[in-house]
N, C-alpha and C positions, 0 to 999 in steps of 0.2 A: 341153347347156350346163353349164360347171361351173358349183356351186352353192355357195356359204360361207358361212357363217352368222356371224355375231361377235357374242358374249354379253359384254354389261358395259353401261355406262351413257354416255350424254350428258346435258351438265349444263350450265344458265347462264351461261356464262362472261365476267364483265367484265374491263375492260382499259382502260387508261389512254394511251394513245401519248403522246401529247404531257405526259404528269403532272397533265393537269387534268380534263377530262370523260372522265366512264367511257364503253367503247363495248360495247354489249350482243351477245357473239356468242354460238356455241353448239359445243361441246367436249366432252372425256373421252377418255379414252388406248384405248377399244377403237373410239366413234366415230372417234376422229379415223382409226386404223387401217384401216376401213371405208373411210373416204372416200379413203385414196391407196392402198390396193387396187383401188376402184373408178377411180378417174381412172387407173390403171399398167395394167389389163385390162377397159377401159367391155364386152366382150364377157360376161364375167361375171355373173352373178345374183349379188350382195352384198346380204346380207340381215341388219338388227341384229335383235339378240332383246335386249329389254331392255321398261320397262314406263316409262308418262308418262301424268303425269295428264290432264283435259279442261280444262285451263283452258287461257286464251290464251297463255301460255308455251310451254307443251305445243304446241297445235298451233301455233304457230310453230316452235319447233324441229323439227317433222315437217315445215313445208315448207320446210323445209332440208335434213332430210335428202330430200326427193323430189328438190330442185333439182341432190344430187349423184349421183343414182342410187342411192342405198342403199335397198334394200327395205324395208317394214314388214308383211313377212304374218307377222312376230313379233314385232310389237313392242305387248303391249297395254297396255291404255289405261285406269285406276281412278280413281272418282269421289273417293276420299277421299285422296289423296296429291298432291303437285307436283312437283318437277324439283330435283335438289341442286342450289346455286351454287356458284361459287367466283370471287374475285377475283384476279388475273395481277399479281405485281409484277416488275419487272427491272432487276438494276443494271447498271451503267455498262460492263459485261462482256457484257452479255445473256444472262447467266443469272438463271433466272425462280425464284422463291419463291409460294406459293398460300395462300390464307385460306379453308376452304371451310363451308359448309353443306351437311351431308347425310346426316346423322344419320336424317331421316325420310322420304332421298327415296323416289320412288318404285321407283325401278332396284332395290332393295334387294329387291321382291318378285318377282326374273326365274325364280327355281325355281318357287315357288308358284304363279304363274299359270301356266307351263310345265308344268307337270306337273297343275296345273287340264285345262289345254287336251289331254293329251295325253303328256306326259312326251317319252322317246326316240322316239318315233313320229313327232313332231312333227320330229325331225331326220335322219329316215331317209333320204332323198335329199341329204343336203349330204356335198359330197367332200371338205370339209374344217371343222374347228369351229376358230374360234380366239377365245379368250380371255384375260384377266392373272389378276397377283395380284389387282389391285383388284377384280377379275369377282365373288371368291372371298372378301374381305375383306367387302368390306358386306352377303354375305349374314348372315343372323344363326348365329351359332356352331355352333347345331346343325344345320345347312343344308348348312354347306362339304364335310361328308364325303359326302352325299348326292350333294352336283351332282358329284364326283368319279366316285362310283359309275356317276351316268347316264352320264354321258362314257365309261366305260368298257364301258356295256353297246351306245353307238355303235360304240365302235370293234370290239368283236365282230364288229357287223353290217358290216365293212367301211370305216366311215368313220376319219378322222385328225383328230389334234387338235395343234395348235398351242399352246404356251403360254408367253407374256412376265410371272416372274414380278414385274416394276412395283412393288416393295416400296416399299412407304409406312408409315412404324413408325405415326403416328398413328390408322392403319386397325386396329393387333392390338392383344390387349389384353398381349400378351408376346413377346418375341426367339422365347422355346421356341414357343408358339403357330403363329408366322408360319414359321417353321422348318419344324414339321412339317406345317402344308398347303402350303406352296410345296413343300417335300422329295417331298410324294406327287403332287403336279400335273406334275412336271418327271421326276419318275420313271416317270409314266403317260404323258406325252404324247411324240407322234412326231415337233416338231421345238420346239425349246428356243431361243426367242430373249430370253435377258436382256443385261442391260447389265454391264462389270465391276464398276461401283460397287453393283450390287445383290448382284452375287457374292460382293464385298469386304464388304459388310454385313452378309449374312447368316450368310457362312461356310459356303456351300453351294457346290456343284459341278457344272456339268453330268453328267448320268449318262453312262458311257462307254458308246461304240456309237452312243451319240443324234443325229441331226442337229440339230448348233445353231451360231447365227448370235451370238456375241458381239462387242456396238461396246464400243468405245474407247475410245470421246470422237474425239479430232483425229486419234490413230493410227490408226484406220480401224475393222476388222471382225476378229474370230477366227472364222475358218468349221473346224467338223469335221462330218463324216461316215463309218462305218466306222472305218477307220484313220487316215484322213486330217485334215490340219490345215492351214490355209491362213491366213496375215492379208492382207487386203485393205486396201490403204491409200485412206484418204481422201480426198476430189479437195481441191487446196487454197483454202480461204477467208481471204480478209484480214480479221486480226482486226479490221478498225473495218468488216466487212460485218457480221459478225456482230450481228443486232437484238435475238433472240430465238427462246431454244435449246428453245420448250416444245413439243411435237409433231414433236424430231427424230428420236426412239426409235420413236414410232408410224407416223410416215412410213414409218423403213426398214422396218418391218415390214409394214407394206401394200405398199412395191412388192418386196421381198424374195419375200413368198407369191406375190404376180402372178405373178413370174417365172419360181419355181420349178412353181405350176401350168401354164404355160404352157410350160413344157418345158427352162428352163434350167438348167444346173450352178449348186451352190449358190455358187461362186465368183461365178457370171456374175451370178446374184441379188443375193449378199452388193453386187457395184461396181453394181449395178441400185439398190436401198435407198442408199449411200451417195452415190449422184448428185442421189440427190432430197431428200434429209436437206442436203446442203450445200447444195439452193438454198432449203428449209426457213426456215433460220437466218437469212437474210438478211431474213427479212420477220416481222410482230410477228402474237403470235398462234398457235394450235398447230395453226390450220386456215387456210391462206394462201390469197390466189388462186389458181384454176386454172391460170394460164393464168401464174402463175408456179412453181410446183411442178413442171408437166408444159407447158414452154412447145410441145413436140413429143413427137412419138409417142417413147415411150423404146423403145431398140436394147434385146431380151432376145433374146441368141443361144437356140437354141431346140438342147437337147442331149437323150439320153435321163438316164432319173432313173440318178444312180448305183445 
């Protein structure tokens, strides 16, 4: 069975639909990525590595993540910590803005307890690792070069690692900081899915060679591989479907990886990610129903890997 592991955090997430009562769900851009890899290949063993306290937030948001099939044989559990929050605002466009606490969530300690439990051993069987920048950001400073290293004594042993780097300036304590561990995560890892605007921000570059999946916004996708360079356009959305744009980026990238582990051209992936990201947007929230994200089984032409 493949096996994927996804390191980062899920966190409190409220939200206002209507502008007046907050509605209490549960969120973060590596979760949410989990859960539409898991709903794009349910065949899958999708497993978070992250850490949550024992209070009843906590286990609420674990049986959420059971409800979507996302694993917890990594995900532990400390009596002294809670869950970051954050609150979802969106304007009239549905583009979404964040308020968050998490400063002392728990997620922050996913090295230390990992490498408590076991370090790389503990990921020896996963056929693919993926993570963000945020993965990377809330560990504490001197941590980030560390979980890099572990990453790379995985991939010796065979496994790949995925990396979206998600730059949030509020997460670094400087431009040069976030530069240089996004620069070495995206230089070490074996497929590069950032956004342009994160590209345009940092003033970084996909590494050449690298396979990576760059979205657009409404122009669709820059897919390269090898030599290759492909844009994949977007399926089209009317702008007043548009609800909210938060969970478009981690969509594509949960069904992007589904399809690319289950056998497709990164082409076929890249329109695979973009199908499910345009019905994303239509609904509020960066983790939608199922059963509108993936209303049917999604068509992933099955190719060999370039």
């Amino acid at each position: 069975m493949t096996r994927v592991v996804c390191i980062g955090e899920c966190m409190l997430e409220f939200r206002s639909p209507q502008g007046r009562n907050y509605e209490l769900g549960f969120a973060g851009d590596v979760f949410n990525t989990a859960t539409y890899l898991k709903r794009s290949a349910p065949q899958f063993d999708v497993q978070l590595l992250t850490v949550t306290g024992t209070d009843r937030f906590s286990a609420a948001m674990r049986a959420r993540w059971g409800e979507e099939g996302v694993g917890q044989a990594l995900a532990f559990a400390v009596e002294d910590a809670l869950p970051g929050l954050y609150v979802i605002s969106v304007d009239a466009a549905g583009e979404r803005s964040f308020t968050y606490w998490r400063s002392t969530s728990a997620a922050r300690r996913w090295l230390e307890q990992l490498l408590r439990a076991g370090g790389a051993d503990k990921l020896a069987d996963a056929d693919l690792i993926y993570l963000s920048g945020i993965s990377l950001a809330i560990l504490p400073i001197e941590q980030r070069a560390e979980a890099l290293q572990l990453l790379r004594t995985v991939q010796r042993r065979g496994g790949r690692v995925a990396f979206d780097p998600n730059y949030r300036p509020a997460l670094w304590p400087s431009m040069e900081d976030a530069r240089q561990v996004l620069g070495d995560a995206m230089g070490m890892a074996d497929v590069v899915l950032p956004s342009q605007d994160d590209l345009d921000a940092t003033g970084l570059a996909v590494p050449p060679g690298c396979e990576s999946a760059t979205t657009c916004g409404a122009s669709g996708c820059r897919v390269q591989w090898d030599s290759t360079e492909v844009l994949v356009e977007s399926p089209a959305v009317e702008p007043a479907r548009v609800l909210d744009t938060s969970g478009a980026g981690d969509s594509f990238n949960g069904a992007y990886l589904a399809a690319r582990l289950s056998g497709a051209t990164p082409t076929a992936a890249a329109a695979a990610g973009l199908a499910v990201a345009a019905r994303v947007v239509t609904a509020a929230g960066a983790v939608v129903p199922a059963g509108l994200s993936h209303p049917g089984t999604l068509l992933m032409p099955s190719a060999p890997n370039p």
